[in-house]
Every structure is written in structure tokens, then in C-alpha cells.
N, C-alpha and C positions, 0 to 999 in steps of 0.2 A: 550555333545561333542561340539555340535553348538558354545555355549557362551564362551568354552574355546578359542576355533580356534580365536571367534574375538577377543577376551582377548590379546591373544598373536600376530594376527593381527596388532591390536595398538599399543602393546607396540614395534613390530618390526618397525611400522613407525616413532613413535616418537623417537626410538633411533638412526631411522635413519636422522629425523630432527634436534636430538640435535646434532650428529657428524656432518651434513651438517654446522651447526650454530659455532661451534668450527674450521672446517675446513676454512671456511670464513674470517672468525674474524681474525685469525693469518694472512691470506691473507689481509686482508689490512688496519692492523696496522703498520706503522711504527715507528721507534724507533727516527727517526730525530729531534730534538730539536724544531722548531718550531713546527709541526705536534705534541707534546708533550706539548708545550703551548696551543698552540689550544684548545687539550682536555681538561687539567684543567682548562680555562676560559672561557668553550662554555655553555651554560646553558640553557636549555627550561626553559621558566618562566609559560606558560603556553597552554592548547589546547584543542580546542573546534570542535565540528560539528554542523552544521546546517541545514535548510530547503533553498534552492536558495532565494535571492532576496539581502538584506540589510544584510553585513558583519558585523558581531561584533566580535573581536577577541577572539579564541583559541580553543573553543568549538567545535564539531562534529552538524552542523544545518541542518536541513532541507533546502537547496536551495531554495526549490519554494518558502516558507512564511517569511524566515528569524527567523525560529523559533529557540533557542539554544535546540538541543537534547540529550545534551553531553558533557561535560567539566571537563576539570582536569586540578590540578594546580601543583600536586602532583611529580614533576619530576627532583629531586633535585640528582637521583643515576643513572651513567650511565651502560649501559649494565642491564635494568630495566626488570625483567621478573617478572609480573603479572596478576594478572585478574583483567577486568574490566566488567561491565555491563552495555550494550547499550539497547537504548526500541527500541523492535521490530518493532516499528515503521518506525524507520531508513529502513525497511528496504523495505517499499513502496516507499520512495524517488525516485522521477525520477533522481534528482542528488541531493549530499549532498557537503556545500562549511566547508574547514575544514581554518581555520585558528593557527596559531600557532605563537606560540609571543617566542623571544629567544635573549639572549643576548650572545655577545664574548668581550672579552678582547684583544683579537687579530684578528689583518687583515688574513679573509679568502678569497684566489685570487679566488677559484671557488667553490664556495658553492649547494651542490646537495642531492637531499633526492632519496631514495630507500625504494619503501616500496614493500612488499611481502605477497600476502595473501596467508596463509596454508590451505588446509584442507585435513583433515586425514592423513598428515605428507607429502602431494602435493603440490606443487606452482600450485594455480589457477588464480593466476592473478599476476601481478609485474607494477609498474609505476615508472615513474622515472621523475623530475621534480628538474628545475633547477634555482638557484634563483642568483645565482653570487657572485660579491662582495660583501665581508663583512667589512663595516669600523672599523676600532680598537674601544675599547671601546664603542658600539653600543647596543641599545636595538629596536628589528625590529617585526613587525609583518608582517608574510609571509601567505596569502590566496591562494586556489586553489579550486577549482568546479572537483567535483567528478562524472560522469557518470555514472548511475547504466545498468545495462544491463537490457533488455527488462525483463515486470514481466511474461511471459513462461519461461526464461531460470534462474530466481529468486529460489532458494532454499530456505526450509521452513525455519523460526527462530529452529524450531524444530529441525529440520535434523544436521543444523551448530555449532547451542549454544552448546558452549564447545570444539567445534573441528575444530573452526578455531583461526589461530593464525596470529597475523597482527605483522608484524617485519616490523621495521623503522630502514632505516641507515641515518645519515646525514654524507655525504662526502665533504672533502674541496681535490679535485681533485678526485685522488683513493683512500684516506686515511679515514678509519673511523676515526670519531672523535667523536660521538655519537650515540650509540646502543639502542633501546628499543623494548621487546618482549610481546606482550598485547596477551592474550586468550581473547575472551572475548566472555561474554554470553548473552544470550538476551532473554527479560524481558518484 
């Protein structure tokens, strides 16, 4: 009886993640011509994580040593929903600097990322980070330093692998213009 209850538990969160995600999206798409060039000329080329210290583009690094712990290059479809696998590592970071490298074909006047961390179909965290203009035909690399929360209030790799889901928006004003939804597990 137990394992049914959480069975369906889950599946009542995530269907109610996927309609949050569907409700959203229609929210702030727009249909306007530019905001439609936009999207078809806006491209992540790449992204990384790291350890703090020394930035190299895209990757997810370790902050403190400049180590890369993480990178993909892989980001060629938007509204991207996949898994990916981070080393548990990450997750002793006291902060992690992520960079991201992206190209547009068109001027974005206010350029802004949204990202959302899920777990068990929850918003436990949200950041919002704001990078500006964008010059037409440009290729940029945008970096940010990630804060991890003190390691008592740190969840195990155990507990999260698999049941969190890290949704990224890039917005040029209110307007999505690039979506991607990463599960990811850790390793």
C-alpha cells in the first residue's frame, strides 16, 4: 500500500509540474514578429559548471579551484527536456560559477535568465539574473557565481538524483525566447 501511495504521490506532482510548465510557456510567448525572430536566431552554443576561481566558458565548475565539473554543448532544440548527469561532487561546492556562451542574430533590449530548481514537483529555489543588451549578430559569453546553501541545510545526492529538475528561461523582456528543462542525476 505504502509504495503505491508514493507511486501516485509523484506522479500527482509531476502532472502537476508538467501543467505548471505548459501554463507558463503560453504565458509568455508572444506571437510579435520580432520576439519570433528572436527565437529562431537565439542559440546556446554552449554551458558549463565549475569550481570558483578562474572562468572558462560554459561548463557547470567548481568555484573555489576553477575546476570544469560539467559541460554541454549539446543545445541546438529549444524547449529542451532531458537528463543530464552531474558528479556529486558539485554538490559540496561552497559556490559553483556556470558560464554560458550563446549567440543571437538579433538585438535583445533586455536579456534575462530564470532559472527554477524543482523538487518532487516544488519550486525550492528560483534565481533570476540579468545580463541586458544584446547586439545583433553576436556571440557572448555570460558567467555568474552560484551560492550553495550552508552544507546542514544540503540534501543528499541520494535523496535529489532524479527528482530535481532545473528549468531555465532566457527572457528578452517578458517574452520566452529560449526554454530548457534538465533532470538531472548525480553521480
Amino acid at each position: 500500500m505504502g509504495n503505491n501511495l508514493i507511486t501516485w504521490f509523484n506522479f500527482k506532482l509531476e502532472k502537476q509540474y508538467l501543467e505548471f510548465l505548459n501554463m507558463d510557456m503560453q504565458l509568455g510567448v508572444r506571437d510579435d514578429e520580432h520576439c519570433q525572430k528572436i527565437m529562431e536566431g537565439f542559440r546556446i552554443n554552449w554551458m558549463h559548471l565549475k569550481s570558483n576561481t578562474i572562468f572558462i566558458i560554459c561548463p557547470f565548475l567548481d568555484a573555489e579551484n576553477g575546476v570544469i565539473l560539467w559541460e554541454c554543448h549539446d543545445w541546438k532544440t529549444n524547449l529542451l527536456d532531458r537528463t543530464e548527469i552531474f558528479p556529486k561532487e558539485i554538490l559540496k561546492c561552497g559556490s559553483v560559477g556556470r558560464a554560458i556562451n550563446f549567440s543571437s542574430r538579433e538585438k535583445i533590449d533586455n536579456f534575462k535568465l530564470v532559472q527554477r530548481i524543482w523538487l518532487f514537483g516544488k519550486i525550492i529555489e528560483e534565481w533570476d539574473f540579468d545580463f541586458g543588451f544584446v547586439i545583433p549578430n553576436s556571440t557572448n559569453t555570460w558567467e555568474q557565481i552560484i551560492d550553495a546553501a550552508e552544507e546542514e541545510d544540503m540534501l543528499s545526492a541520494e535523496i535529489i538524483s532524479g527528482n530535481i529538475k532545473i528549468e531555465t528561461l532566457f527572457f528578452n523582456r517578458e517574452t520566452v525566447v529560449y526554454r530548457s528543462n534538465l533532470t538531472v542525476i548525480y553521480q
